[in-house]
N, C-alpha and C positions, 0 to 999 in steps of 0.2 A: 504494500500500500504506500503510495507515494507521502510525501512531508504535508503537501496542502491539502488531499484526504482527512489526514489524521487533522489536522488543527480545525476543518471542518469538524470533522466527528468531535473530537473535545469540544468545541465552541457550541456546540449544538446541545452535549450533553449538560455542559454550564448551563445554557439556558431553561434548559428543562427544570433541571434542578434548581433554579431562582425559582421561574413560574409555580414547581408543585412548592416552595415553603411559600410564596405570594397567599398562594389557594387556601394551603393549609392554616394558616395565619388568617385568613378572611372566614373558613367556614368553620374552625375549630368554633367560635359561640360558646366561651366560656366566662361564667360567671366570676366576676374577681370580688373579694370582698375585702374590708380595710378596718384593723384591727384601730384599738384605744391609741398606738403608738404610730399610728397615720402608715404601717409599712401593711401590701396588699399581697394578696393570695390568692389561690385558687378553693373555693368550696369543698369540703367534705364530700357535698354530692355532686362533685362534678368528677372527683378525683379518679374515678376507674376508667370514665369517659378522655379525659385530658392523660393517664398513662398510656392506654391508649393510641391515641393519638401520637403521643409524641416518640412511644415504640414504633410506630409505623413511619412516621416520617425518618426517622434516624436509619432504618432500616431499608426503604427508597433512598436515601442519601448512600447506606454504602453501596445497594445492588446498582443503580446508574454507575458511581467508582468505579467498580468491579467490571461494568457493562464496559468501562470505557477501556480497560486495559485487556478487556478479552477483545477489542475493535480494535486496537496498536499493534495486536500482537498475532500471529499465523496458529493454525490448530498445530499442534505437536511441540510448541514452545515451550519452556518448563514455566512460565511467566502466565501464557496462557492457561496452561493445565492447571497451577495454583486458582488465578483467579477464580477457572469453573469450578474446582473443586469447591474451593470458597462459598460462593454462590449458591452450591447445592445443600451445603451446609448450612446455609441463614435459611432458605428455605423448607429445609425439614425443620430448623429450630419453631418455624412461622407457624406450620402445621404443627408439629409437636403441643406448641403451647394452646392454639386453639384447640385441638382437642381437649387439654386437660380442662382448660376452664371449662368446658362445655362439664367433664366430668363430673368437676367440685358442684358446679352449679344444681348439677343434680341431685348433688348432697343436699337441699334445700334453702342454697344462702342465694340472696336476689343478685348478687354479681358478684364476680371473682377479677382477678388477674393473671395470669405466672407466666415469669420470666425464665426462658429456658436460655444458659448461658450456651456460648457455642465456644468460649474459648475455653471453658471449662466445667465438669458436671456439675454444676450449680443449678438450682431449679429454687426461686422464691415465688411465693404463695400468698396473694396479697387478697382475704375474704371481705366482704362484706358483713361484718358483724361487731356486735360492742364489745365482746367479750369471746375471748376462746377459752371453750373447755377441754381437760385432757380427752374424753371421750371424741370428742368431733377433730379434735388435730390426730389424734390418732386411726379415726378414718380414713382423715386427708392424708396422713399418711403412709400407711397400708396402700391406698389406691395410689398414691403416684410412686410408691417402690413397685408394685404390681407393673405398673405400665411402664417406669421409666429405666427400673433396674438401677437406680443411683443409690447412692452409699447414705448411711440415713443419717450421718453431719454435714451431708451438702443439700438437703432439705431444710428448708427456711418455711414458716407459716408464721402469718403477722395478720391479725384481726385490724381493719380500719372502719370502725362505723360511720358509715357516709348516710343519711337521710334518702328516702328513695325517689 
């Protein structure tokens, strides 16, 4: 691929990447609210909604990266090969993590989160509730050693009571 390809393709992919955080920044519609000490925040009930979000844009930011060094590069490059490897790796983490929350949710909390690390077995657990008990982390637990086969000090559960 010739020099002025590639700075097209890069140049292309910049702008992509402006436009989806433009978007993302206009339709996220999150409520801020402003404590006694005038410093602002994001709501309790918005909070699974704006993680969220801000996983998935972080996540579109490295797949374009990625998109852009597997466009540089010839199939059979070690450079290439990295990147796709890469790539398939944030995408099963993407699926991974959807399924679990669908999981937990079914446990009977109105919304979940989890973060499935891809640079390392870390899996955090972020529920909807005001309180954990041993009984229900150890649910949450059981089910995602069952499905993820991780080591049960790289499982994290953290109760956030958001209003629904």
């Amino acid at each position: 691929m010739s020099n002025k390809k590639k700075i097209i393709v890069m140049s292309s992919l910049v702008v992509l990447l402006a436009a989806t955080a433009v978007f993302n920044f206009a339709l996220a519609n999150t409520d801020s609210v402003t404590s006694a000490d005038g410093v602002e925040g994001v709501t309790t009930a918005n909070y699974f909604t704006t993680y969220r979000s801000e996983r998935t844009t972080t996540r579109n930011e490295e797949l374009v990266q990625l998109d852009s060094v597997i466009a540089l590069y010839e199939e059979g490059d070690e450079k290439y090969e990295a990147a796709t490897e890469m790539k398939m790796e944030i995408v099963a983490a993407m699926e991974q993590e959807l399924v679990l929350e669908n999981m937990v949710k079914s446990l009977g909390f109105s919304d979940a989160v989890v973060s499935v690390s891809v640079d390392s077995d870390n899996v955090n657990v972020f529920i909807n509730s005001s309180e954990l008990n041993y009984d229900t982390a150890l649910s949450i637990y059981n089910m995602l050693k069952e499905e993820t086969e991780i080591v049960a000090g790289n499982i994290i559960i953290m109760p956030v009571h958001a209003e629904s």
